[in-house]
C-alpha positions in Angstrom: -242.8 64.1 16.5 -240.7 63.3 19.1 -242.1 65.6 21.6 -245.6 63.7 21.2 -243.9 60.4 21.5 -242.1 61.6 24.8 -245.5 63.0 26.1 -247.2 59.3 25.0 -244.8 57.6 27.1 -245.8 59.9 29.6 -249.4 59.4 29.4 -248.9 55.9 29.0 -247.5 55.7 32.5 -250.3 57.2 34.2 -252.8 55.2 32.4 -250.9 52.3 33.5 -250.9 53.1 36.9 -254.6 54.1 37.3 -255.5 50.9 35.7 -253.0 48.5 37.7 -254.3 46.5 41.0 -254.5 47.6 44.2 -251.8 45.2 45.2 -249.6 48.0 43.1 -249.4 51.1 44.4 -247.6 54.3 42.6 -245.9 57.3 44.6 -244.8 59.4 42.6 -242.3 62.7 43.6 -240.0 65.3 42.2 -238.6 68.9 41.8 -238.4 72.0 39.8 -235.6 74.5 40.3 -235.2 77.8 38.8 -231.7 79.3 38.9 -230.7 83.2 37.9 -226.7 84.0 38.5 -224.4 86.2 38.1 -221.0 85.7 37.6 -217.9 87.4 37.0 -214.1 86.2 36.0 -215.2 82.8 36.6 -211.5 82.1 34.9 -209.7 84.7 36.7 -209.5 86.4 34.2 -211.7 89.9 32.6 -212.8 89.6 29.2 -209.9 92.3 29.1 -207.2 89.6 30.2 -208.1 87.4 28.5 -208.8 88.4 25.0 -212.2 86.5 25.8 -216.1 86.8 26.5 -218.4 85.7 29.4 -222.0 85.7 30.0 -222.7 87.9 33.3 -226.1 87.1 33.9 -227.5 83.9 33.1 -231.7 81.7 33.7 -232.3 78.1 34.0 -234.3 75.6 34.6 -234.6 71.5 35.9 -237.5 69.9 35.8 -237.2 65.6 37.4 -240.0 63.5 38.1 -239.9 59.8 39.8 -242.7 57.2 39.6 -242.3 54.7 42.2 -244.3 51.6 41.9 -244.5 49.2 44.9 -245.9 45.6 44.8 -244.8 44.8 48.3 -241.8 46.2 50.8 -240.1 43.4 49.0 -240.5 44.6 45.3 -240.7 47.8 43.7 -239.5 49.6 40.3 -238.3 53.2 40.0 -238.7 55.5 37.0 -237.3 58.8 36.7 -237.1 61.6 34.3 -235.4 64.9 33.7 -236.2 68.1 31.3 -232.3 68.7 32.1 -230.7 71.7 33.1 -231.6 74.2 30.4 -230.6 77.9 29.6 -233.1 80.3 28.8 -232.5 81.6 25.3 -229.8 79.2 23.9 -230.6 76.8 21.1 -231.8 73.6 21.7 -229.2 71.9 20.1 -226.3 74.4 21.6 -224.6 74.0 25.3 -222.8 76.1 27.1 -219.2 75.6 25.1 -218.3 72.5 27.4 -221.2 70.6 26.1 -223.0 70.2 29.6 -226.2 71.9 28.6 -229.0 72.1 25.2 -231.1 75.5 26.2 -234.7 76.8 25.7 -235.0 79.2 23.2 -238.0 80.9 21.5 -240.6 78.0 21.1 -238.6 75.8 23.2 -240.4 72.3 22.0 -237.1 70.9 21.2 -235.8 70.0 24.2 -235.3 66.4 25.0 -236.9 64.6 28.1 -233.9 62.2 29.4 -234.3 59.1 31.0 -232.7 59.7 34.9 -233.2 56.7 36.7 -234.8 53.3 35.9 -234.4 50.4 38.4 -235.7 47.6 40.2 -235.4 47.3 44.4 -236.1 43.6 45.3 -235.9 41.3 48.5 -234.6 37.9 48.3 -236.9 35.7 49.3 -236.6 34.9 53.2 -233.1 36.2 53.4 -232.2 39.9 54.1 -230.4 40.0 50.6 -231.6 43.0 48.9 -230.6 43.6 45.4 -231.2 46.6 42.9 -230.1 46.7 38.9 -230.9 49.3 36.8 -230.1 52.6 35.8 -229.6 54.1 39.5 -227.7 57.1 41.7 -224.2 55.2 43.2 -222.1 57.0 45.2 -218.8 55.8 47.5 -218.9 56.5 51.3 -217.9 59.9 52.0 -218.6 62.6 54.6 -218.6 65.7 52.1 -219.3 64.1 48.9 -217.0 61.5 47.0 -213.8 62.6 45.5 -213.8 59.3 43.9 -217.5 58.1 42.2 -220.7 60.4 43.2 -222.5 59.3 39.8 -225.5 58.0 38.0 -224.2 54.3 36.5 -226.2 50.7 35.1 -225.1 47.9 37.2 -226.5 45.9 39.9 -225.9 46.5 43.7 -226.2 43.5 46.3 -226.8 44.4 50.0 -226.8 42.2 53.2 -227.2 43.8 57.4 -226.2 40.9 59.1 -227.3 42.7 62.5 -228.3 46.0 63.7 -224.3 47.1 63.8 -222.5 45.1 60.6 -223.8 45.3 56.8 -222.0 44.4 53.5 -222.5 45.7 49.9 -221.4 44.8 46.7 -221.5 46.1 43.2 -220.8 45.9 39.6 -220.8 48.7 37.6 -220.8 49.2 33.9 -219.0 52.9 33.4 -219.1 52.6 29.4 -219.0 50.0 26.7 -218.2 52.3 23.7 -218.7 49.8 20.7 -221.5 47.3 21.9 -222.5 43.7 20.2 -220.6 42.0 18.0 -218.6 43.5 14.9 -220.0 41.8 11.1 -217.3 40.3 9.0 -214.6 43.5 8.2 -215.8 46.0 10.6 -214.1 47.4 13.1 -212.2 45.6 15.7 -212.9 48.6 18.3 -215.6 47.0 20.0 -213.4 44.5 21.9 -211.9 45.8 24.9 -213.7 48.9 24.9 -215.3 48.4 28.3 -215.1 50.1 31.4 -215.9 47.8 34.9 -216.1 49.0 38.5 -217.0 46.9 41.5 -217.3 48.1 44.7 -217.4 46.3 48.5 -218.6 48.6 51.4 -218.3 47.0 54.7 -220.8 49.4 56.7 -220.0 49.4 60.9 -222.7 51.3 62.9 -222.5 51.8 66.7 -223.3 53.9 69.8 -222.4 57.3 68.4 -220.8 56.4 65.8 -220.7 54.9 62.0 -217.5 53.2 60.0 -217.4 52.1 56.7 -214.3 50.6 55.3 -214.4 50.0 51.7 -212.4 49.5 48.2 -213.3 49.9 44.5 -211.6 48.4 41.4 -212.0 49.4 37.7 -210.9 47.1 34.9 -210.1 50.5 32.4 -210.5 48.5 28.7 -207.5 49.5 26.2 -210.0 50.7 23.6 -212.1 52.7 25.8 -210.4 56.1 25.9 -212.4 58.9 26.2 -215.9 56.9 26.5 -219.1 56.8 28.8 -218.5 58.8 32.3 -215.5 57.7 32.9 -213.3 61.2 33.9 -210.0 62.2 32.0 -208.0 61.7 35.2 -208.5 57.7 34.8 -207.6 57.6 31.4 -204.2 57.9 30.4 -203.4 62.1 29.7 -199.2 62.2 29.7 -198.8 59.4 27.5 -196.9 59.4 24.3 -197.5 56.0 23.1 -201.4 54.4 22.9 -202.4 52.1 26.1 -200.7 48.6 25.0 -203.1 46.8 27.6 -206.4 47.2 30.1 -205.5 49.1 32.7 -206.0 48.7 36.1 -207.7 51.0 38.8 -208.4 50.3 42.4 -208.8 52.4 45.3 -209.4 51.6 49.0 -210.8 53.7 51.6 -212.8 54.7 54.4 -215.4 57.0 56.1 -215.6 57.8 59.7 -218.2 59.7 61.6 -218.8 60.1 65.3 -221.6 61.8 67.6 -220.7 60.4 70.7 -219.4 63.2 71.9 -222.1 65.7 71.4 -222.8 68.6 70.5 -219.1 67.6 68.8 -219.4 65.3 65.6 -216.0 64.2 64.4 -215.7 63.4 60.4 -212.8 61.7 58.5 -212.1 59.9 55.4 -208.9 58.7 54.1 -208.4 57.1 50.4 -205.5 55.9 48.6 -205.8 54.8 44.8 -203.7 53.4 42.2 -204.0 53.1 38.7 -201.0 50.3 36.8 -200.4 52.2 33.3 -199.8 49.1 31.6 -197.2 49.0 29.1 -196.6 52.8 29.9 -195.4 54.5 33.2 -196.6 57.9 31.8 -200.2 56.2 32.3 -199.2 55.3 36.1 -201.6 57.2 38.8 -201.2 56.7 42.7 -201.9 58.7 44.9 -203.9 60.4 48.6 -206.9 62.2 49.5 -207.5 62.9 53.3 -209.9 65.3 54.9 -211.0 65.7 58.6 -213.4 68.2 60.2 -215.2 68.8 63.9 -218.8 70.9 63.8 -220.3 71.8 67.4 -224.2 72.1 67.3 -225.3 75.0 69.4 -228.7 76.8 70.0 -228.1 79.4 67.5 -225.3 78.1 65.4 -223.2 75.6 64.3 -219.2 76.0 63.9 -217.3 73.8 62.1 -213.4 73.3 61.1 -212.7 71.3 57.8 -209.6 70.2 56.6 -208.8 68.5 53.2 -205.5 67.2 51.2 -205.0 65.4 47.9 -201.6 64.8 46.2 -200.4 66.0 43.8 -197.8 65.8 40.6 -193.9 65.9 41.3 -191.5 67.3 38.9 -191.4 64.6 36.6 -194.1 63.9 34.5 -192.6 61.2 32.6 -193.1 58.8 35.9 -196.7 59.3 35.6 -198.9 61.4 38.0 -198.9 61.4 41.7 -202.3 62.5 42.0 -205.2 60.0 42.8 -206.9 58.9 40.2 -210.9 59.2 39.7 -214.2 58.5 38.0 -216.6 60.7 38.7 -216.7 62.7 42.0 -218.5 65.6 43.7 -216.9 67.4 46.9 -218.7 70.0 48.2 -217.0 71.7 51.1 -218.1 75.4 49.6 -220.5 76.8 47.3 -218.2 78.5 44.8 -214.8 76.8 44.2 -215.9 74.0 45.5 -219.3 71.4 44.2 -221.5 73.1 47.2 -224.3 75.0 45.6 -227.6 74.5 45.4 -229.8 73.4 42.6 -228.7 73.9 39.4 -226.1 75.7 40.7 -224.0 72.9 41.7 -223.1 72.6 38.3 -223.4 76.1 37.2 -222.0 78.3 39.7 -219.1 76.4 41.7 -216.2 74.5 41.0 -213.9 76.7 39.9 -211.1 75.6 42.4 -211.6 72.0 42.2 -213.5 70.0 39.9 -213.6 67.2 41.9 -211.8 68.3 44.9 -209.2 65.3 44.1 -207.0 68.5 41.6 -203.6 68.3 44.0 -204.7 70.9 46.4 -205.4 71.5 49.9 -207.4 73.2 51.7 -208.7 74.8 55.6 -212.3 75.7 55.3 -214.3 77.6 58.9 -217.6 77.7 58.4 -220.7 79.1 60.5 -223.6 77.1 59.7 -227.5 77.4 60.0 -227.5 80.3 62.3 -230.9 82.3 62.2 -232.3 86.0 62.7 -236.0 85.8 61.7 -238.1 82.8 61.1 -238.0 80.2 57.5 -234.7 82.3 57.2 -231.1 80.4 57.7 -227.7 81.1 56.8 -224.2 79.9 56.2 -220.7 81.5 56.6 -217.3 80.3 54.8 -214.3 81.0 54.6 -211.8 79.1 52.8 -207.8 78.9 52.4 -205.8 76.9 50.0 -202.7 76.2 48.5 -201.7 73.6 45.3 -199.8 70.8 46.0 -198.6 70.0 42.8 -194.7 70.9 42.4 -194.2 74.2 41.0 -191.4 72.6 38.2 -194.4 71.9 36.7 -195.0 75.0 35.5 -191.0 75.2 33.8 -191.6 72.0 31.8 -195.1 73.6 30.2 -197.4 70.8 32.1 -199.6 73.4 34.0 -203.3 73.0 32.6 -205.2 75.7 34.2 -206.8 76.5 37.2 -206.9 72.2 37.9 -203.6 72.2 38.8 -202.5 74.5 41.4 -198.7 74.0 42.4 -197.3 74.7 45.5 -196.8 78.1 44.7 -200.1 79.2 44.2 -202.8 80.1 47.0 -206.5 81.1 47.1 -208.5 82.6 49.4 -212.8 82.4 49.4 -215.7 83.7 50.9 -219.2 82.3 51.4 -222.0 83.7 52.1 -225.7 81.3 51.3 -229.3 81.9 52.7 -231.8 79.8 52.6 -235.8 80.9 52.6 -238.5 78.7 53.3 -241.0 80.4 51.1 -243.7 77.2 51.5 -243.5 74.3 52.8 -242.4 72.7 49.7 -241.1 76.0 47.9 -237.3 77.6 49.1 -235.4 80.0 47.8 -231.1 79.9 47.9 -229.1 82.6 47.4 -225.9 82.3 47.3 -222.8 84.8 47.4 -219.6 83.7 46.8 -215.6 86.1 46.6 -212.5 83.7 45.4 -209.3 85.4 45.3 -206.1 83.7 43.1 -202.5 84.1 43.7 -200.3 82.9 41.2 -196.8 82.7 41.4 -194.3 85.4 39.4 -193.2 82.3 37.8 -196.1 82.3 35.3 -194.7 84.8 33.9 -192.0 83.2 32.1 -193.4 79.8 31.0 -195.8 78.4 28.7 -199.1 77.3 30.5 -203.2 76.4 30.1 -204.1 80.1 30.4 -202.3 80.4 26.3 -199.7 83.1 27.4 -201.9 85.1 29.5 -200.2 87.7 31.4 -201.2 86.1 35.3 -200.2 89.7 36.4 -204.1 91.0 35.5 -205.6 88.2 37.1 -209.1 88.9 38.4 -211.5 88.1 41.7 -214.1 85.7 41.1 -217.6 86.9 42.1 -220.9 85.1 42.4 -224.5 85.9 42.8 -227.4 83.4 42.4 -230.3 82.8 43.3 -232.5 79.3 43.0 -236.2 78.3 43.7 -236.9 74.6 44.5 -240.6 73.4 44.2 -240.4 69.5 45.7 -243.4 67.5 45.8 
């Protein structure tokens, strides 16, 4: 039943739009991607060392469609769906143990079409105010992705160019309301301050080879809202002892620097700092840094490039709170393995594995070799990547380590890169994507209590990757 409900909205939409005037017009556009990966020690770990399992070979699929309906350049409504990143052969209702993913199994009718976008663009009349509310992709200025908020949110973002060099936006946000409406007579109380808020300001400077945007965010973090909507563990309160006694508050500020003026040199930077005010507890205080910086030099045949990144990370104490940055929902993608870099459905699939979010309390030196060529429709890219933790290693003696997320100063990693892209079609590619990650860990593990449950770090493993995605866009 609910399939044929889904598939009468559907229809409904295209009936709509072949029987709307002609002073509406519909574009409509999308993509399909295929994935099929390998993967091995993903943990660092063999099933061996870690008394565990892993699936070495895995297929999916992504289906998103938008529907774009303009009345004017001053009005228009977007619609998007998704048939969301499914694996072949799991249950509908399963996911892949972290509750990211339902599958396709035998008959495969199960499988819920989700809504992906749905908001309005309009123009203010005779002003150059242009507004947008809805359902709708936000993300903070960044030059490899934001370690702060790359996400899709409801709120309402209100933009003004003043001139062909100065522009200002502004936004408000609405992260998650756990308990909406009002509570009857004797219900639960938890509805009130259960909210989380965001609003953002981006001051956006373009000039003669070069772009600027200074900007700051800040997130009223409900008391009751723990654990809710998108909003990431690392701005909720995860050392504390005693329950929040307030709201907390979260801002950050920020900017993102690019220059071509001196080309074939393009010069990147961006540089954050963010604090979070734990209320009636210091264990739920966050401040902290993230910094990166990179030069690429375009040539004939290839395209170096020099990347540097740093975030802060946790002292000693953990009873002062955390001395990493805090965020919301972020996506850094300076490789294709440890990193957020891959393509398609690999991005969420087949990466990450150092950093999240790339705000963990780590550093990193990537050198990369980008877009070079030996036949035609065939490109490729070359990384390597070296990093250490910068979280203090007395972590580790007072049993706060969690995992892989928290690299300390100790610990190092080295990884390898290796991604092709084929232009099949026009409008069909193919990515493959190889990626080597070797972890270090420090003698230390071996004495103290840790994420990895006792795991002798002695028999840690190499992380390997192969995958391969199609891409149909139309």
């Amino acid at each position: 039943m609910k399939k044929f409900l889904v598939f009468a909205l559907l229809a409904a939409f295209v009936l709509s739009a072949a029987a709307a005037s002609a002073a509406t017009t519909l574009k409509t556009s999308g993509a399909m991607d295929f994935s099929y990966g390998w993967l091995d020690n993903t943990n660092f770990f063999d099933t061996e060392g870690d008394r565990g399992q892993e699936d070495d070979l895995m297929a999916m699929q992504r289906f998103r469609a938008y529907f774009d309906w303009s009345a004017s350049e001053s009005l228009r409504g977007v619609f998007g769906i998704e048939f969301g990143s499914t694996i072949w052969g799991m249950p509908s209702a399963g996911t892949d143990g972290a509750g990211r993913w339902a599958g396709t199994d035998l008959d495969g009718d199960e499988r819920a079409i989700e809504v992906k976008h749905a908001y309005m663009d309009f123009t203010w009349p005779n002003t150059a105010l242009q507004l947008r509310m809805g359902l709708q992709p936000v993300a903070l200025p960044a030059n490899f992705g934001s370690p702060i908020f790359d996400y899709d949110v409801a709120g309402i973002l209100a933009s003004y160019k003043f001139n062909d060099m100065f522009g200002a936006a502004f936004g408000w946000f609405r992260l998650s309301n756990l308990n909406a409406g009002t509570s009857e007579i004797g219900g639960s109380s938890g509805n009130k301050n259960d909210e989380v808020d965001a609003f953002a300001l981006m001051l956006p400077i373009t000039g003669d080879g070069f772009e600027f945007t200074p900007w700051a965010m800040y997130a009223l973090h409900g008391q009751n809202a723990s654990g809710g909507g998108v909003v990431s563990a690392t701005l909720a309160p995860t050392n504390a002892t005693e329950p929040i006694g307030d709201d907390l508050e979260v801002w950050w500020v920020g900017g993102q620097f690019k220059a071509t003026m001196f080309d074939p040199f393009t010069l990147y930077a961006d540089l954050i700092y963010g604090v979070q005010d734990g209320s009636n507890n210091s264990q739920n205080d966050r401040e902290g840094w993230y910094f990166d910086a990179g030069v690429d030099y375009k040539m004939d045949m290839v395209t170096p490039g020099l990347f540097f990144m740093y975030t802060s990370g946790d002292d000693d104490d953990p009873t002062d709170g955390s001395e990493r940055i805090p965020t919301v929902g972020a996506n850094v993608f300076f490789t294709s393995f440890g990193f957020a870099g891959g393509a398609g459905l690999m991005d969420d699939y087949a990466d990450r594995f150092i950093s999240s979010d790339g705000t963990e309390g780590m550093w990193a030196v990537i050198f990369q070799l980008a877009d070079f060529s030996f036949m035609d429709k065939l490109s490729h890219t070359f990384r390597v990547a070296y990093g250490q933790g910068t979280n203090d290693a007395d972590l580790v003696k007072n049993g706060k380590y969690d995992g892989v997320a928290n690299l300390t100063d100790e610990d190092s990693f080295w990884e390898v890169n290796l991604d092709s892209t084929y232009s099949i079609y026009e409008n069909l590619t193919a990515v493959v994507e190889m990626g080597y990650i070797n972890l270090d860990l420090d003698d230390m593990w071996k004495d103290h209590s840790h994420g990895w449950a006792g795991q002798d770090v002695s028999k840690v493993e190499n992380a390997w990757k192969l995958c391969i995605n199609l891409n149909y866009s139309f």
